[in-house]
C-alpha positions as a Markdown table, in Angstrom:
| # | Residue | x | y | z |
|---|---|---|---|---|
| 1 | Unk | 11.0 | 4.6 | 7.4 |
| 2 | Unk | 10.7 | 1.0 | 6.4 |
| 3 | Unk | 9.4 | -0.1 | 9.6 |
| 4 | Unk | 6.6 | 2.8 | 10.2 |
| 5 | Unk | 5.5 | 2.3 | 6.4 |
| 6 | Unk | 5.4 | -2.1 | 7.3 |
| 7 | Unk | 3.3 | -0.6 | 10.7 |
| 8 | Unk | 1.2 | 1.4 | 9.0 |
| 9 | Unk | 0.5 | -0.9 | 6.2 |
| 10 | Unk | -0.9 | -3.4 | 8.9 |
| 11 | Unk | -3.4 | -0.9 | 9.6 |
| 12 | Unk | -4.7 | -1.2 | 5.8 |
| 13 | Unk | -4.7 | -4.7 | 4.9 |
| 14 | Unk | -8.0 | -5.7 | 6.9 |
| 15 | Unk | -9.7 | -3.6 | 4.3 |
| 16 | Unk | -8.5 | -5.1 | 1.4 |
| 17 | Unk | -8.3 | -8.7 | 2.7 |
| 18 | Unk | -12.7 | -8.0 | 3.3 |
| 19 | Unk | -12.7 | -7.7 | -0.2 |
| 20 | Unk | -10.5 | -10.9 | -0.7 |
| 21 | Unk | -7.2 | -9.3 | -1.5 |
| 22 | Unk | -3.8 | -7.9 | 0.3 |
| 23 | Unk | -0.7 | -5.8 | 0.2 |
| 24 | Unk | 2.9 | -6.8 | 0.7 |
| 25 | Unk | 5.5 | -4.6 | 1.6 |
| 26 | Unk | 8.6 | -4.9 | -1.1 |
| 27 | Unk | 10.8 | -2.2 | -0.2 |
| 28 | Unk | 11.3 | 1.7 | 0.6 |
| 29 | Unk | 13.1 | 3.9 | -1.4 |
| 30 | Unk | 13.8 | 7.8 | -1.3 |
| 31 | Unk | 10.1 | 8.3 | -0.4 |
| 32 | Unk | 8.4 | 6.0 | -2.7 |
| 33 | Unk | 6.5 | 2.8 | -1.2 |
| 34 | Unk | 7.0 | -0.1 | -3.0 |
| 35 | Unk | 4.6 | -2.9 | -2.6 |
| 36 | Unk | 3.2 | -6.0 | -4.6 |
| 37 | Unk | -0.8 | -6.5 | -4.6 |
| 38 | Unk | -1.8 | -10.2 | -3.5 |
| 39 | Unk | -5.3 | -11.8 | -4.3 |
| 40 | Unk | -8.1 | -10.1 | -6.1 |
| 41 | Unk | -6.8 | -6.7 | -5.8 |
| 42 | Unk | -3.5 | -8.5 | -8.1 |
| 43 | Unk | -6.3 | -8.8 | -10.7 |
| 44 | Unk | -8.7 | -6.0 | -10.4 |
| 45 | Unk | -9.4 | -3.4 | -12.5 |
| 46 | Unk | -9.8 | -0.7 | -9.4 |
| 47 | Unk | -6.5 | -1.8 | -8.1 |
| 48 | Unk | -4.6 | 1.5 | -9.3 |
| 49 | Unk | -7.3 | 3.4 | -7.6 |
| 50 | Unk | -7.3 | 1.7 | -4.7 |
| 51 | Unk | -3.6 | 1.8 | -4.4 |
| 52 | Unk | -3.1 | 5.9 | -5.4 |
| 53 | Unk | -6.6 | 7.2 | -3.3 |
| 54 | Unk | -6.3 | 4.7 | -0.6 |
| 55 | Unk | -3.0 | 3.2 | 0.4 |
| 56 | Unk | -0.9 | 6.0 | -0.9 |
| 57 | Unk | -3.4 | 8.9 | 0.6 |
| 58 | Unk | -3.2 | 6.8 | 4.3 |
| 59 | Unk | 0.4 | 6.0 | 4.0 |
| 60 | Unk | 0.8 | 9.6 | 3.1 |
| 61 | Unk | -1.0 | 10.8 | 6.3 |
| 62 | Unk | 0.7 | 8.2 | 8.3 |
| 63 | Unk | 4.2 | 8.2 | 7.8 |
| 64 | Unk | 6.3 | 11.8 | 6.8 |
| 65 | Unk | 8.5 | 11.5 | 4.2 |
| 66 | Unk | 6.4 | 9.1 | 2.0 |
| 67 | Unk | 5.8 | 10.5 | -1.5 |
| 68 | Unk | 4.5 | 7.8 | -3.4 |
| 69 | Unk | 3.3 | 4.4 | -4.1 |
| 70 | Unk | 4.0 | 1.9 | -6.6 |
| 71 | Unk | 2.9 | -1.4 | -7.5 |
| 72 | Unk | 5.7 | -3.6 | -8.5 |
């Protein structure tokens, strides 16, 4: 699951890296995402939101067995 959650992640981080910031992948556990937000999105108020509504609702629709995702 690791590696279609890294692939699919891929497919994300143009749109955060237009706004200046990033995603990294830190690990994949029992359904839950993991990941560590880089650049503006590490300081931004609307990280949370971007990180529940749009990485976790994608990652959701891309890859079965994902339930969450954290910020670490």
């Amino acid at each position: 699951m690791k590696a279609e959650v890294a692939k699919a992640l891929e497919e994300v981080r143009p749109h955060l890296q237009v706004d200046g910031g990033d995603v990294e992948l830190v690990d994949v556990e029992d359904g839950i995402v993991k990941v560590r937000l880089k650049g503006a999105c590490a300081g931004c108020p609307m990280s949370q939101m971007t990180l529940k509504w749009g990485v976790e609702s994608f990652l959701k629709k891309k890859v079965p067995g994902v339930k969450s995702v954290e910020a670490v």
